[in-house]
C-alpha positions as CSV (number, residue, x, y, z in Angstrom):
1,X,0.0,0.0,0.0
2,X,2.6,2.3,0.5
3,X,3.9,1.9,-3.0
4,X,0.7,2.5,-4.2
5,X,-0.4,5.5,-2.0
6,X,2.9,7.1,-3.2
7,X,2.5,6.7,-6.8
8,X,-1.1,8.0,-6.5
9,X,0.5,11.0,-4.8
10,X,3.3,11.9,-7.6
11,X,1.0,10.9,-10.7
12,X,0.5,14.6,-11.9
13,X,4.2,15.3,-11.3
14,X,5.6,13.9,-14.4
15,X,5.1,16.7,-17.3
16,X,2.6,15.4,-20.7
17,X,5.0,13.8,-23.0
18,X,7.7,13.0,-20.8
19,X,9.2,9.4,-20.2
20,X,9.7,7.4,-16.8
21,X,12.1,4.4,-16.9
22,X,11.2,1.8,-14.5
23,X,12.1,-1.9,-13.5
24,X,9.6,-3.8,-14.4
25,X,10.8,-7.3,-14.3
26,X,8.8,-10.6,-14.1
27,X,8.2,-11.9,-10.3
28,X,8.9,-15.5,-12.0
29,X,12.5,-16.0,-13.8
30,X,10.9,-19.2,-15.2
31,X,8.6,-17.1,-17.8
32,X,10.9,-14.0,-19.0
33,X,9.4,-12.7,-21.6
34,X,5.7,-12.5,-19.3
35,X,6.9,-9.3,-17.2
36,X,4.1,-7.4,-14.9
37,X,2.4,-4.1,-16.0
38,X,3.9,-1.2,-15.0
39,X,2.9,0.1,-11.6
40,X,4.0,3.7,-13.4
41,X,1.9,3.2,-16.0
42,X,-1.1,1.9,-14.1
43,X,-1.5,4.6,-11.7
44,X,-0.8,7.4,-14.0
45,X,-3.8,6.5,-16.1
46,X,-7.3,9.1,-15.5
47,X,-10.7,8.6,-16.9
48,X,-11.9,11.5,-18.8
49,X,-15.3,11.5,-20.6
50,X,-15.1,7.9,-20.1
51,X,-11.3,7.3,-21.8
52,X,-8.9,6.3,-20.9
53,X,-6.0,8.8,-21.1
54,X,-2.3,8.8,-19.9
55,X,0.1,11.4,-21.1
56,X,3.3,9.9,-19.6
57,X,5.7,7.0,-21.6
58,X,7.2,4.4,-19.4
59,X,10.0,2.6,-20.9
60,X,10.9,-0.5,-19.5
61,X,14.4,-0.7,-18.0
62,X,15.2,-4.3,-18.2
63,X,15.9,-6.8,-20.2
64,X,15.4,-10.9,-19.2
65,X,17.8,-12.3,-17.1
66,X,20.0,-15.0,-18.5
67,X,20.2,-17.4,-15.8
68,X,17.3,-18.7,-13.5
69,X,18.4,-19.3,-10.5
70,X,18.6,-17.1,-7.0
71,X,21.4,-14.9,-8.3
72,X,19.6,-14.2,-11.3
73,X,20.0,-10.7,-12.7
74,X,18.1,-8.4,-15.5
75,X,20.3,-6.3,-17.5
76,X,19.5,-2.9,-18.8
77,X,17.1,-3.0,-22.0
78,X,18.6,-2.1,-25.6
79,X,16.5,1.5,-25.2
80,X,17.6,2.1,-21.4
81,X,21.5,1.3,-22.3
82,X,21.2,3.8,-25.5
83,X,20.1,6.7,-22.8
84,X,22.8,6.3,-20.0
85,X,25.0,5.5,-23.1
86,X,24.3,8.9,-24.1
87,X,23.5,7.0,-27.5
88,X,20.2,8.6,-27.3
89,X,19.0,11.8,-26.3
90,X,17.6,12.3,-22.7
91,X,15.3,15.0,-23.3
92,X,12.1,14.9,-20.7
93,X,12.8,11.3,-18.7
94,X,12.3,10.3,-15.0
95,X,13.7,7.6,-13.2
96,X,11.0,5.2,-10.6
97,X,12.8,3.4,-8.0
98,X,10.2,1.3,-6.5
99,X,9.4,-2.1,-5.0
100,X,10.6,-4.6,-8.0
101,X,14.2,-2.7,-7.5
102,X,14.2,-4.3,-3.9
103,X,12.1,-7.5,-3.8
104,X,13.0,-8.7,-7.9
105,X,16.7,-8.7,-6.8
106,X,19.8,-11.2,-6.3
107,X,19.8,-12.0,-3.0
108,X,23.9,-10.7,-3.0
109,X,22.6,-6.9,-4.0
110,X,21.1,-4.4,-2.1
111,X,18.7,-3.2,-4.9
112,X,18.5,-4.7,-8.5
113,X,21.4,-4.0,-10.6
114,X,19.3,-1.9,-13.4
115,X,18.4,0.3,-10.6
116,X,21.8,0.9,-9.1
117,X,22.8,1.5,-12.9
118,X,20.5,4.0,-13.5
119,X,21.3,5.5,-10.2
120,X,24.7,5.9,-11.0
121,X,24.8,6.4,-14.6
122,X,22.0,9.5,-14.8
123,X,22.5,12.6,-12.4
124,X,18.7,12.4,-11.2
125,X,17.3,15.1,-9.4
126,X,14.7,14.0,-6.8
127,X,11.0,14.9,-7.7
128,X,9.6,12.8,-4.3
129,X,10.6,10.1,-2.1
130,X,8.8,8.6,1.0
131,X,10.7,5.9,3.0
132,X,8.7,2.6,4.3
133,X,9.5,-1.0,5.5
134,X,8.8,-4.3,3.9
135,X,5.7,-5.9,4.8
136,X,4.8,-9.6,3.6
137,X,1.5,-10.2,2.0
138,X,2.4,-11.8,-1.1
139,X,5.3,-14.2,-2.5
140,X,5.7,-11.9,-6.2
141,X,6.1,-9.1,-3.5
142,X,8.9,-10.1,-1.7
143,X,10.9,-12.4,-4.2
144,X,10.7,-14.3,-7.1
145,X,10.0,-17.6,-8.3
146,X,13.5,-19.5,-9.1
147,X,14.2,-22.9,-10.9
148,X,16.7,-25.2,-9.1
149,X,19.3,-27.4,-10.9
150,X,17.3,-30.2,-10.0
151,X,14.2,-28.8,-12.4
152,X,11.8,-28.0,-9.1
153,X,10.5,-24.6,-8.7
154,X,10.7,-22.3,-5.4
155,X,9.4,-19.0,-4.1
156,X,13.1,-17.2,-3.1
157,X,11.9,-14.5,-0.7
158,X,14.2,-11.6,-0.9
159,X,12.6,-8.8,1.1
160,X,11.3,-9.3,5.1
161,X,8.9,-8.2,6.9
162,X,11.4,-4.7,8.5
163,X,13.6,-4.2,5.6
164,X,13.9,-0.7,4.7
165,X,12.1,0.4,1.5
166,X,12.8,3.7,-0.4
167,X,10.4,4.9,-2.9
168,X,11.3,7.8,-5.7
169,X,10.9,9.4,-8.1
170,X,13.6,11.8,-10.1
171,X,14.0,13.9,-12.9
172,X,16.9,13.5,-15.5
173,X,19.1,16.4,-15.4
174,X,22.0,14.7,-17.7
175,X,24.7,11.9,-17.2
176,X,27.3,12.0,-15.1
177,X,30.6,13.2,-15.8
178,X,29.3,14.4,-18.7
């Protein structure tokens, strides 16, 4: 809920026609290419004169992890490398860091290595952030579904019921060094 109460609260601060990458990988490594909507996209949606009508672009960030195990790792997609490549220009974009970057992780990283890379590739300027803690209430919440060696599937839970949990949003001034 707090994911979603923040979203709700930053959805008009994202200008018409601007971009927001976010991570939006899927909760089970055994099915790749079947990756959740985006909670961007989702909550940035009105009704008017009963449309549907979104002005803001979200890019996905990731690409499929090769491997399917617990140290499993998405790599930035072809369009999200071309921007912190500078191989592509920047223009109007935002960066979400949000629940998948914490819970869809390897369990030997702090935050999901297309977020850290986008954190430390782009010089963001924060828009808004609101800090929470982990609460369990559902496995593609709090990890992902792995496939063993042996063939049998598991639920690897990544985040507990504590962890700390920052939410944000940020605004794309450039790269850095650049």
């Amino acid at each position: 809920m707090e994911e979603y109460a923040f979203l709700r609260a930053v959805r008009g601060r994202v200008p018409a026609g601007c971009r927001v990458l976010e991570f939006t990988p899927p909760p089970s490594l055994l099915q790749p290419e079947v990756p959740p909507p985006s909670r961007v996209q989702r909550l940035t949606t009105y009704l008017t004169a009963r449309n549907l009508f979104n002005n803001v672009a979200v890019l996905r960030a990731d690409a499929p992890a090769t491997t399917r195990d617990e140290y499993a790792a998405e790599v930035l997609s072809p369009e999200a490398r071309a921007l912190v490549e500078g191989a592509a220009p920047v223009g109007c974009l935002y960066v979400y860091t949000g629940l998948t970057c914490y819970a869809q992780r390897p369990l030997d990283a702090p935050i999901a290595p297309v977020c850290a890379a986008l954190q430390q590739r782009f010089d963001l300027e924060t828009v808004a952030t609101r800090s929470a803690t982990a609460r369990y209430y559902d496995d593609p919440n709090s990890g992902r579904l792995v496939g063993g060696p042996d063939g049998r599937t598991r639920t690897v839970h990544v985040l507990s019921d504590g962890d700390p949990l920052t939410f944000t949003l940020a605004r794309v001034r450039g790269l850095r060094g650049r």
